[in-house]
SELO-901798 format. One record per residue (C-alpha): x, y, z; residue in three letters. Coordinates in steps of 0.02 Angstrom, whole numbers, padded with zeros to 5 digits, always signed. Each point is the difference from the previous one (the first is absolute). Layout:
XYZALA;...
! end
This chain:
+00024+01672-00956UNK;+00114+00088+00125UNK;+00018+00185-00021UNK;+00196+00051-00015UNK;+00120-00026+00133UNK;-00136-00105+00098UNK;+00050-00173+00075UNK;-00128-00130+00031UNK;-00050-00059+00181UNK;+00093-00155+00052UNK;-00122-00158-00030UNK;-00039-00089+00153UNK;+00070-00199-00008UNK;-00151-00128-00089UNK;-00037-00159+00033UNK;+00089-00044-00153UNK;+00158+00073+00088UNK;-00013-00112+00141UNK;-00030-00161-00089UNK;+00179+00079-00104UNK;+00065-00033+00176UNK;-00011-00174+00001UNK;+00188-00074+00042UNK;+00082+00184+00019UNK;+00013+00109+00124UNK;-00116-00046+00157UNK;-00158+00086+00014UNK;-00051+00119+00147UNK;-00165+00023+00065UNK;-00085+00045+00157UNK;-00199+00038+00035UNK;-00067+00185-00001UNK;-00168+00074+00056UNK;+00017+00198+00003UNK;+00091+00137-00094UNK;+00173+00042+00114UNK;+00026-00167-00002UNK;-00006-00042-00196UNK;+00114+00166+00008UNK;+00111-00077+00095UNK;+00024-00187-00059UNK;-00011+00068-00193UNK;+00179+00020-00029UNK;+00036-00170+00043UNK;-00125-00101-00028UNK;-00027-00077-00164UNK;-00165-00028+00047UNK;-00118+00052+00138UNK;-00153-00096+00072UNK;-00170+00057+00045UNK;-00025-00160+00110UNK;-00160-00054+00079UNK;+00110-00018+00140UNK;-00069+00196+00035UNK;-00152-00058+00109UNK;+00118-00081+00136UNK;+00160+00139-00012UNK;-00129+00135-00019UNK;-00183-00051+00025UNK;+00012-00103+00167UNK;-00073-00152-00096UNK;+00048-00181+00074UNK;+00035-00055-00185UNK;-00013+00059-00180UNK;-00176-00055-00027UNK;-00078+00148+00063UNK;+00069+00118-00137UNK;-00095+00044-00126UNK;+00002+00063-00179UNK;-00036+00199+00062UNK;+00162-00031+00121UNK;+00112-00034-00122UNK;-00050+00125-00124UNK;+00033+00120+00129UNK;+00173-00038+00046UNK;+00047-00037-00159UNK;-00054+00185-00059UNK;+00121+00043+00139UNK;+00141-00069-00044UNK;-00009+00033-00190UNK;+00033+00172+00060UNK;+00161-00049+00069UNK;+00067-00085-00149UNK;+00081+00044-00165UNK;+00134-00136-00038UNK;-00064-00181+00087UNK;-00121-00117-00062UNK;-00184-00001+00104UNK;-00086-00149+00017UNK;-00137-00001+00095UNK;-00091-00170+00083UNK;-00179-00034-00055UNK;-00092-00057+00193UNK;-00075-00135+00048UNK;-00157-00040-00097UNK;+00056+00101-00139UNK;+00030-00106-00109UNK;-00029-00195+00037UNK;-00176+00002-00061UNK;+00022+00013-00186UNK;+00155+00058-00107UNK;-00151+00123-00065UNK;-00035+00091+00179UNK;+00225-00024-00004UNK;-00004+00100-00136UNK;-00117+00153+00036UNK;+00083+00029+00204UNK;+00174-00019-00086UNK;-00040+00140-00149UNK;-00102+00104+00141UNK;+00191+00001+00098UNK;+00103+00026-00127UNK;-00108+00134-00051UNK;-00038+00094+00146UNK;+00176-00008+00074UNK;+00109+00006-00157UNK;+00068-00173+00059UNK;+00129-00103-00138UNK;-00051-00154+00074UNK;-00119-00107+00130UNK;+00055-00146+00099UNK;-00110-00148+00059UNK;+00004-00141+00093UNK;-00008-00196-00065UNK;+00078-00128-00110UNK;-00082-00113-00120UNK;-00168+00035+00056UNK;+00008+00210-00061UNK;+00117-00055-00164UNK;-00140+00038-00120UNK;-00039+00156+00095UNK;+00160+00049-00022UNK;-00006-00049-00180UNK;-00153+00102+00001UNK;+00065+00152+00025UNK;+00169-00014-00052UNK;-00087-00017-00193UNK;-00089+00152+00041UNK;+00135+00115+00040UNK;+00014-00020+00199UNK;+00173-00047+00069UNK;-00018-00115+00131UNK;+00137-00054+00130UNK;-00047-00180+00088UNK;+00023-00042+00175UNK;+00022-00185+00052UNK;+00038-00104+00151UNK;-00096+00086+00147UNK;-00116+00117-00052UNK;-00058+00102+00146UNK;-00169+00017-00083UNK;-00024-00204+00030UNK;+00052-00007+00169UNK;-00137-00079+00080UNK;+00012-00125-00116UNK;+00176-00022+00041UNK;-00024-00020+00170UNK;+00109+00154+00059UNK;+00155+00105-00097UNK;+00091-00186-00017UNK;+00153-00034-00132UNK;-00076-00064-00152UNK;+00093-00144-00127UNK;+00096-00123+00130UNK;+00009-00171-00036UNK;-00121-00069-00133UNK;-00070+00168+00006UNK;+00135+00077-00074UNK;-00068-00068-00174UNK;-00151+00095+00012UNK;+00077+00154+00004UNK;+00108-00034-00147UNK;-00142-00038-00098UNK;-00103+00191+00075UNK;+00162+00073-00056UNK;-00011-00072-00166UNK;-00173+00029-00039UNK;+00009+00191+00030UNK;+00143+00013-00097UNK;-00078-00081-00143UNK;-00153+00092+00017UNK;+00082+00175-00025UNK;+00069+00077+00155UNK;+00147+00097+00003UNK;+00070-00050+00155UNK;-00045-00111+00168UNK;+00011+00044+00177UNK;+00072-00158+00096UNK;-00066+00007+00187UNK;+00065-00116+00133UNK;+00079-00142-00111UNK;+00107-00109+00047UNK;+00175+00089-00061UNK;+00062-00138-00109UNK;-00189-00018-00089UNK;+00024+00185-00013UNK;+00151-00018-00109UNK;-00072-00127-00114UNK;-00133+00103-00039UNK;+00098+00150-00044UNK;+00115-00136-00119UNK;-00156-00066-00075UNK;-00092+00155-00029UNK;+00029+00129-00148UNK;-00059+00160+00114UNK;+00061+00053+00169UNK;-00031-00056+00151UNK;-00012+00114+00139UNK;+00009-00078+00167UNK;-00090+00042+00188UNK;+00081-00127+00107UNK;+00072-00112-00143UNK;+00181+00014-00065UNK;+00143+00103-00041UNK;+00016-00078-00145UNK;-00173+00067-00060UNK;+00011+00136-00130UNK;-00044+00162+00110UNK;-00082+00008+00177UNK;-00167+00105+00075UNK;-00021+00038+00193UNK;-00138+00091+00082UNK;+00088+00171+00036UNK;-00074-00002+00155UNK;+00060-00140+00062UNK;+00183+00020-00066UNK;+00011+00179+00083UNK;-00078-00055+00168UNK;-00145+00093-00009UNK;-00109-00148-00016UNK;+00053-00109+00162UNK;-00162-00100+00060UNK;+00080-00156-00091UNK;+00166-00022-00083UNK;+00011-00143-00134UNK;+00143-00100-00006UNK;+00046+00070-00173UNK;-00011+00193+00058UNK;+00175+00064+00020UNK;-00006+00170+00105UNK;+00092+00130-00094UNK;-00054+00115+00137UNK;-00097+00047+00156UNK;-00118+00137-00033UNK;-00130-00050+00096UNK;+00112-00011+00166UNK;+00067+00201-00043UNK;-00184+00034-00066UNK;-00070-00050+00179UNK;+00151+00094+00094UNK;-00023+00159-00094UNK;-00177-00009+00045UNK;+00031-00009+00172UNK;+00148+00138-00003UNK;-00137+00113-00059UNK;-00156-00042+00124UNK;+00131+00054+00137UNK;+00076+00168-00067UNK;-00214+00020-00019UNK;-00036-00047+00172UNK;+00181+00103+00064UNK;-00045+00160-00115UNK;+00159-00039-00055UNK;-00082+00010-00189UNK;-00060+00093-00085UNK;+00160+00131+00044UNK;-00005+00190-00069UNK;+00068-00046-00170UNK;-00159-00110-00022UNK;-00113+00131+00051UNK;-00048+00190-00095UNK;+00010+00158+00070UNK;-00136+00129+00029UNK;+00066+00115-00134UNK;+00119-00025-00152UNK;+00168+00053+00031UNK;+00065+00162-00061UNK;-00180+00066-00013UNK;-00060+00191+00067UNK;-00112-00026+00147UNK;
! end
């Protein structure tokens, strides 16, 4: 009970409010791995991601199949600090889950648990529907992500557009399965776009596309790649909302010369022998 006059903290969006989404008002998401960050996309955002793209933005790692359980946990510790309005879903790693919907289960309660987490996402169609199923029964909101998965990308053959051509049936039938199964929503990454929009007619939750259509139901970016920060590659689907990385690198520089010139730090950076005012 609330004592007199008190108000109750607002209550951060569920993954029932994002499936509510469906058809209205586009969804807005983009990836976060540390606490000014999640401050900073919170207000907008309807929800953020804790992607596994964190071991190439901030790990170094050639691909996503280096990060591990510990990682994620981590960052998405972080940027629960950050947060008090969007949704966080968090992506289970690679090897996580694919074994059984049993060892599914225990890393997806361990993240929810230990980062306060409203949701996980993982990768697959058909193949993960009864893991999805799994631990949708058992009180785990999962959000599906179908067409390429990075996680499979050696079996792939390279980050190539999935569902072209005969293809394209495939997908619709990944789409379907996890939908069935329980999920809540379904990333769509590199689709073709007009697959992309029969999905999101055919489907009862929202699609959230990476490289798919603007007819899905909401989008998701890497923040680091929309902001320029992250510039070894640029997919064809990242739109640069800014160049951070290019100021980052020139503010960097600006300051190893006022170093090397003594120009910094000047005498307001610097304290006096005594405080002012004070009897010698």
């Amino acid at each position: 009970m609330y004592g007199s006059g008190s108000t109750p903290a607002p209550r951060p969006r569920s993954a029932a409010d994002i499936r509510a989404q469906k058809g209205g008002s586009p969804i807005v998401s983009l990836t976060a791995y540390t606490t000014p960050m999640a401050r900073l996309l919170d207000p907008v955002c309807d929800f953020v991601l804790v992607g596994d793209s964190v071991g190439m933005v901030l790990h170094g790692l050639p691909s996503t199949l280096g990060v591990t359980m510990e990682m994620m946990i981590l960052h998405g510790q972080a940027v629960a600090r950050g947060l008090t309005s969007a949704l966080m879903v968090v992506d289970m790693p690679f090897a996580s889950y694919e074994e059984s919907p049993e060892q599914a289960y225990r890393n997806a309660a361990r993240l929810m648990a230990e980062t306060g987490a409203g949701a996980v996402k993982l990768e697959g169609g058909r193949h993960m529907a009864a893991t999805i199923q799994f631990l949708t029964t058992r009180g785990i909101p999962v959000m599906a992500h179908v067409g390429l998965t990075p996680q499979g990308v050696n079996g792939f053959g390279g980050y190539k557009v999935q569902g072209r051509g005969a293809q394209a049936g495939v997908i619709m039938a990944d789409a379907q399965a996890v939908a069935e199964a329980g999920a809540f929503a379904v990333v769509l990454e590199k689709v073709p776009a007009g697959l992309a929009d029969d999905i999101t007619a055919a489907l009862d939750i929202p699609t959230i596309g990476i490289g798919a259509s603007v007819g899905c139901d909401g989008q998701v970016l890497v923040v680091d790649d929309m902001l320029g920060l992250f510039t070894e590659f640029q997919p064809k689907f990242v739109r640069r909302f800014g160049n951070l990385g290019e100021e980052a690198a020139q503010a960097v520089a600006a300051y190893a010369e006022a170093v090397r010139s003594r120009a910094f730090p000047g005498p307001e950076h610097v304290f006096a022998d005594t405080v002012p005012g004070a009897s010698a």
